[in-house]
Every structure is written in C-alpha cells, then in structure tokens.
C-alpha positions, -999 to 999 in steps of 0.1 A, spaced: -932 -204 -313 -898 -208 -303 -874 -181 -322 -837 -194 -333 -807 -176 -319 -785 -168 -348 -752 -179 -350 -727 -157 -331 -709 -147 -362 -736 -133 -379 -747 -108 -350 -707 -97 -349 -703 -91 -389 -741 -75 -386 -729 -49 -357 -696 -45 -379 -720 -35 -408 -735 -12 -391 -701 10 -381 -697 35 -404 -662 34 -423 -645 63 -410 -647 46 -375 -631 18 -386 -597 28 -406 -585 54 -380 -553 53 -364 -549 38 -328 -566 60 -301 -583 86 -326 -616 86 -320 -631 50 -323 -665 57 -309 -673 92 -325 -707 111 -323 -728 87 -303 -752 114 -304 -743 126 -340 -754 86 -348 -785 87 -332 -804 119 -332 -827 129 -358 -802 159 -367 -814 196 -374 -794 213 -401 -801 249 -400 -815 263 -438 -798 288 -457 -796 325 -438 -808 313 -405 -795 290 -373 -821 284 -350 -808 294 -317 -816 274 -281 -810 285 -248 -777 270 -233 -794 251 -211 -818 230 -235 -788 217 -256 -770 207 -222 -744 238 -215 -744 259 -183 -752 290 -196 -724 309 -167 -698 287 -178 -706 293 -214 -701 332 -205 -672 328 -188 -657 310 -216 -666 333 -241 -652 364 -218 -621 342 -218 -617 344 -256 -623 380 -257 -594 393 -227 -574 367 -250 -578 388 -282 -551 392 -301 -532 426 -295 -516 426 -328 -528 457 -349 -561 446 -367 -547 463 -402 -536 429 -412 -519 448 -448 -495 460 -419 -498 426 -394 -487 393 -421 -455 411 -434 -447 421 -400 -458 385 -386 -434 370 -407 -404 395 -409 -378 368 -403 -384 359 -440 -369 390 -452 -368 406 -480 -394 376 -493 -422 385 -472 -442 408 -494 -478 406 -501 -489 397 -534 -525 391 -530 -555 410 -513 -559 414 -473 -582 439 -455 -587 452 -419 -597 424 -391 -623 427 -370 -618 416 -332 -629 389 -311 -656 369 -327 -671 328 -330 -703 306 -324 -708 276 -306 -732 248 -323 -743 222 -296 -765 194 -309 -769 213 -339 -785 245 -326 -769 278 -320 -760 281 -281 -739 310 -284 -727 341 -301 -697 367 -299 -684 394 -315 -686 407 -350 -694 368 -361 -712 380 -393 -682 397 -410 -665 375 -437 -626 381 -425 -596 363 -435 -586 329 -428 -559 321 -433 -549 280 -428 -582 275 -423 -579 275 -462 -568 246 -467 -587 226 -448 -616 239 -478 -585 229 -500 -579 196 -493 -618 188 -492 -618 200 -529 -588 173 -536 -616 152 -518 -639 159 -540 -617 151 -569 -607 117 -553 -645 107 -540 -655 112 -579 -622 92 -591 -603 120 -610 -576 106 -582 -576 68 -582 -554 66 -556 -538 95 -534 -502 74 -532 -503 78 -571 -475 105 -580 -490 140 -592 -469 145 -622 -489 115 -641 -520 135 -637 -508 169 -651 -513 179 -688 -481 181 -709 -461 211 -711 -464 219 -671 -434 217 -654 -441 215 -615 -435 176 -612 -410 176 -639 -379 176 -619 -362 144 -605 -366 154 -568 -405 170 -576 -417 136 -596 -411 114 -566 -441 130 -549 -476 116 -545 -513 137 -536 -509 121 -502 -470 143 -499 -486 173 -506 -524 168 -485 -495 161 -455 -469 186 -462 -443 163 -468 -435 165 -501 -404 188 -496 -415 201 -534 -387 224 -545 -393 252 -573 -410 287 -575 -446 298 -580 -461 329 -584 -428 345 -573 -423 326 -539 -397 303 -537 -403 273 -508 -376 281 -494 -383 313 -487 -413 304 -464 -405 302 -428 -370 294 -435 -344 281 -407 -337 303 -376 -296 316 -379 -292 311 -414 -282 340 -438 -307 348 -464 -279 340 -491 -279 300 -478 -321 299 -478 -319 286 -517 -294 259 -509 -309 234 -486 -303 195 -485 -331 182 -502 -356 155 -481 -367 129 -499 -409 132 -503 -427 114 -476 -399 113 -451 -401 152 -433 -430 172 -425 -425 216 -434 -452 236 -429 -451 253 -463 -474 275 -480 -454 277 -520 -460 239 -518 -496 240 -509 -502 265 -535 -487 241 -555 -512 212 -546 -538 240 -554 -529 247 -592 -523 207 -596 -559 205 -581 -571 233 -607 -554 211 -638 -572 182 -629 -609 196 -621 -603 223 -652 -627 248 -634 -617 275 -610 -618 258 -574 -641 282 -554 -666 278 -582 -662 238 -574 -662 247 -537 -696 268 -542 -711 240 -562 -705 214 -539 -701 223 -505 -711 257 -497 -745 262 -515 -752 227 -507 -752 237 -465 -765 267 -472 -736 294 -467 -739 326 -470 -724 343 -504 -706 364 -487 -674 342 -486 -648 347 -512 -612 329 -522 -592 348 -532 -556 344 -557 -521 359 -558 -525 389 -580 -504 375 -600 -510 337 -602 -535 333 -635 -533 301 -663 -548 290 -689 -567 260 -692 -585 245 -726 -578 282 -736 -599 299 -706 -577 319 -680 -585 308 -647 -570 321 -612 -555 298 -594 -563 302 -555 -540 298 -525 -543 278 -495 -540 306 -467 -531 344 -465 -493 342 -456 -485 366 -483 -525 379 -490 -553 361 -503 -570 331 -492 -608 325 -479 -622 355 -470 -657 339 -446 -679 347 -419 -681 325 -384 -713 309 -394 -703 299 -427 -671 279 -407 -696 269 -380 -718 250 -410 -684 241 -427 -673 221 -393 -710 208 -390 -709 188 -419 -680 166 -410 -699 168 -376 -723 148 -394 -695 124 -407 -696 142 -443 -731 142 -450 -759 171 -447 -798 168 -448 -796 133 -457 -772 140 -490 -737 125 -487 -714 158 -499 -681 145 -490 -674 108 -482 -670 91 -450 -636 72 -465 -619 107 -473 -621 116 -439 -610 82 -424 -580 93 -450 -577 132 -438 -581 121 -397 -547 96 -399 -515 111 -385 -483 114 -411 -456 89 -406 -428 109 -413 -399 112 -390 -403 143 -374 -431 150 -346 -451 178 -360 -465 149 -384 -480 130 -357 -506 159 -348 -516 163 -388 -536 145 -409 -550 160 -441 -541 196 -447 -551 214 -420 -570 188 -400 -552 192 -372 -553 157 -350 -559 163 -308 -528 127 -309 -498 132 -289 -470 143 -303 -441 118 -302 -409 130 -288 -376 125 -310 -367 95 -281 -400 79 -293 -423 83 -261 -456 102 -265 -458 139 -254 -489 159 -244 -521 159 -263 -524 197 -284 -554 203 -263 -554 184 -232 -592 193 -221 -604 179 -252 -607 142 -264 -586 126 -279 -610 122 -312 -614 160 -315 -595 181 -346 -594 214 -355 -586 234 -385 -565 262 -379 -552 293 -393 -530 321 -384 -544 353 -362 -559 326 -346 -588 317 -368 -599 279 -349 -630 255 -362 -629 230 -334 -650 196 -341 -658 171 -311 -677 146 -320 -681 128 -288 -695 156 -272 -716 169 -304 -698 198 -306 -687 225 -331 -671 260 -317 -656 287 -339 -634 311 -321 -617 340 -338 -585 361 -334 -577 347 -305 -540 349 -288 -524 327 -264 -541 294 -248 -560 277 -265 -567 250 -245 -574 276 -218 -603 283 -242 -611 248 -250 -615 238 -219 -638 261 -200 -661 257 -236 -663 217 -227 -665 224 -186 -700 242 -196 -718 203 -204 -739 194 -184 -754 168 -201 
C-alpha cells in the first residue's frame, strides 16, 4: 500500500503547532530555540524538602571546573559588612537624608548558591539553606503575581491604563501625569509615576548625581512609556495596585500559587514597610514591596530560588500543571522600547534580558554576560543575589552575595559542560 505525502503546507503549520508560544512572540535574537532538552526529556521535579543530587559528571559538568567556579564566587564575596541594617543605608548614602530603613532587614550570611543541571542538584556552596534577603530578586516574584492576575483575566490587557482598575477613592492614578500609565509602564519601569508612598517620594530613589537635595522634588516630568528609571517607590506602587485588584495579601497569593505548588520550603517570607497597611473590603492588609532598598522584601533560601528559576526552566509549568502561562513569559522576556539603553536589557520586572544594549548612536553594545547565550536571563537583586536561567544549556545557577564579575562567574559555570 502506497502512503500519500501530505501537502507541504500541512507538515509546515503541523511543525508550527507544535512550537510552543513563548518561542514564537520573542523579540529578534532572544532565544528562538530554547530548552531542546527542557522539550524533550521526561523532566524530574524534585518533591517538597528534598533535591535529588547527581554527581557532576552524570548530568554533563566537569566536576574540577565546577569547583573552580564555585571557588571563584567565594574569593568574589562581597566585602561589604554582612550587618545589612548598617550596609543598604550606607549602600545608598548618596540619597541623603531619604535613605532610612522603614521596613525589617537582618544579618547576611556569606557566599552561598546551587546549581541545577538537567533538573538534579550538581552542586552546593555556602550557607544555601538560610532564607536571607533578596532584594530585586523581589520583583521578579512581583511581576509573576501581576502574571497571575493577567493569566486569570483580572488584567485584560497589560497596555490598559491602571487607574481604570483601581476602586474609587484611591488616589495613585489620579493625577494627569500618573493616569497616562498602563500595567505594561510599571512591569518595565517606565512609567515615570510621580507621588509618595509609604513616606518615599520617587524622587528620592537614586536621584541624579550633582544635584542638591533641594532640586530632587522638581524634576522635568517623562511622559510614561518613553524613559526607563530604575525605581523602587514606583514598584511599590505597582505592588499595592496589584493588592487592589487581587483583594488578598500577595504572599498569601504567591504561597497559594507558586511556592506550595513547587514545593518550597516555608521558610521564605515577604515582608512590608512598617508602615505601609490598607484596608480592603474592611480587612487591613499589608501591602509588600518589591525589594529591600529601604528594608523589607523576600526574605528565601537558595533552593527555594533554585525551584523558583526551575519552573520557567520548564517554560512555566511544574509536574505536568501549567502554574504560570507560557504567553506571560513571551510578554516578561521582550526588551522595553523606550529611548534610553538600560530598556533594551529589561523585560518584565526584574527579568533581566542577556540582549545587547544599544548605544545612544544606535549600534549594539556588548551582551550583559558575554559567556552566556544570548536566550539566557536572570533576576537580580542588590548584594548580589543572581537566579540565572539558560535554557539552551538546561541550566539553572543561584549564586549569592557575590561582588564584582559576574560574567567571570558565568562563564567558568558554563565552561564545566561537557555534554
């Protein structure tokens, strides 16, 4: 029996069917044929309290070069004093008088982190077991919240413009310059949000070199979409409009969602302002920042970042249970648009894109980690706290409180493959 070839367009739209969506609305260059492996293998996610650990060898890493970058990361320690009460203000003293702490911080441990290879546990440093802060690393647990929001259609559309989704009587979007902006501004930090919360003006975060305190308040205003600021106040900002919306406190959501669902630990904890409490349907709720520049923030262990970055390892999904879609990742993996370079590196708060960053004269620059590929991201956070995600090479390496190089780091981590 003779079979019939089918048409040629039918085996190209079935091939096209078969690519998952996130691989098909990225920008140019960023990561087009991700996780070859990821796709393939039957995938081993490790239960609750326990990560099966392999030899470096029989998940494909030179176990010597695997030492040698692990040593690396621990001579590159950070030297800053480990009382981090003492450390943040003193990190950002150039915001003077406005960088006091108003939410909790405790002592740091030193240099710590995991690397997952093919799923399994190849390696591990340091105090990885104590829940420290993390700083940015925050908000890359933020902005998968918003996700969660938008993936069960509480957001229809992330270029709709926040104010329309708050109940009456709050004031954050009510201004001409603040109702311009979209959930899509604030995911990119482009939203140039003006105002106050919980005490902290935005323009009293990381505010221009050589200007006198006095002139911080009066700055030209950008219009939302158009200039990328890293700013905490606005994130914070995104995190209450985010608490409005779901109605429940957002590490409860988090917990609920994510976290149990890959089988963290419980001893991970976000943590408010002291001051930054609202009501809501006449329950007071605290409403969480996203990061520790003045205290606070997600207080987790290396493991429980390792399993965080192993779920979008696995494209969103874990033991066969889709917890976060594929589409809001296509969505957090495209680089901003705005007119200053920083945006070209940064996707979704605080996915962190391994895209060049385009010069002011419009030609690309160097990749942020040059030994990587060019599909790779990382969230990061101050101190350094790093969850670095490589899907081509099936790869997921937490490194902690690390100074200096990172690529130096990077790099001898992905010259240990051997296979």
């Amino acid at each position: 029996m003779t079979r019939r070839r089918l048409p040629l367009v039918l085996v190209v739209l079935a091939a096209l069917a078969a690519v998952p969506l996130w691989a098909t609305n990225v920008a140019p260059g960023v990561g087009r044929a991700l996780a070859p492996q990821a796709a393939a293998l039957a995938r081993y996610f490790p239960p609750a309290g326990a990560w099966e650990k392999r030899d470096p060898s029989a998940v494909g890493l030179d176990k010597a070069k695997l030492d040698e970058a692990i040593a690396f990361a621990i001579a590159n320690e950070n030297q800053n004093t480990k009382d981090l009460a003492v450390d943040i203000p003193s990190s950002f003293r150039n915001e003077a008088p406005y960088n006091t702490l108003i939410g909790p911080t405790q002592p740091r441990t030193g240099s710590n982190g995991v690397v997952i290879r093919k799923g399994y546990l190849a390696a591990e440093w340091g105090e990885a077991a104590r829940a420290d802060m993390t700083f940015s690393v925050t908000k890359s647990f933020l902005s998968t919240v918003v996700g969660l929001a938008h993936d069960r259609g509480l957001i229809k559309s992330v270029h709709d413009k926040v104010a329309g989704y708050m109940p009456p009587g709050v004031d954050l979007f009510k201004s001409e310059h603040n109702a311009k902006i979209t959930w899509d501004h604030l995911l990119r930090q482009t939203s140039d949000w003006y105002g106050e919360l919980w005490g902290k003006a935005d323009w009293t975060d990381r505010p221009p070199q050589g200007v006198p305190a006095a002139e911080w308040s009066k700055r030209a205003l950008n219009e939302p979409g158009t200039f990328y600021k890293y700013n905490d106040t606005r994130v914070n900002v995104l995190a209450l409009a985010t608490l409005y919306l779901l109605k429940k406190p957002l590490p409860d959501v988090l917990k609920e969602s994510i976290m149990d669902p890959i089988g963290a630990s419980n001893s991970w904890h976000w943590e408010a302002y002291d001051n930054a409490v609202v009501t809501i349907d006449g329950v007071k709720m605290k409403s969480v920042t996203g990061g520790g520049h003045f205290g606070g923030g997600l207080f987790i262990n290396s493991p429980d970042m390792a399993r965080f970055g192993y779920l979008f390892l696995n494209n969103g999904k874990w033991a066969g249970k889709q917890l976060i879609s594929e589409r809001w990742m296509s969505m957090a993996r495209q680089p901003g648009t705005a007119r200053n370079a920083e945006s070209t590196v940064y996707g979704y708060m605080n996915w962190f894109l391994n895209t060049p960053r385009w010069r002011d004269d419009g030609t690309p620059g160097p990749l942020p980690l040059p030994s990587a590929p060019r599909s790779s991201v990382t969230f990061r956070g101050n101190g350094q706290n790093i969850i670095y995600i490589d899907w081509e090479n099936d790869l997921v390496v937490v490194v902690r409180w690390i100074g200096g190089n990172l690529d130096g780091f990077f790099g001898r981590i992905l010259a240990s493959i051997t296979k």
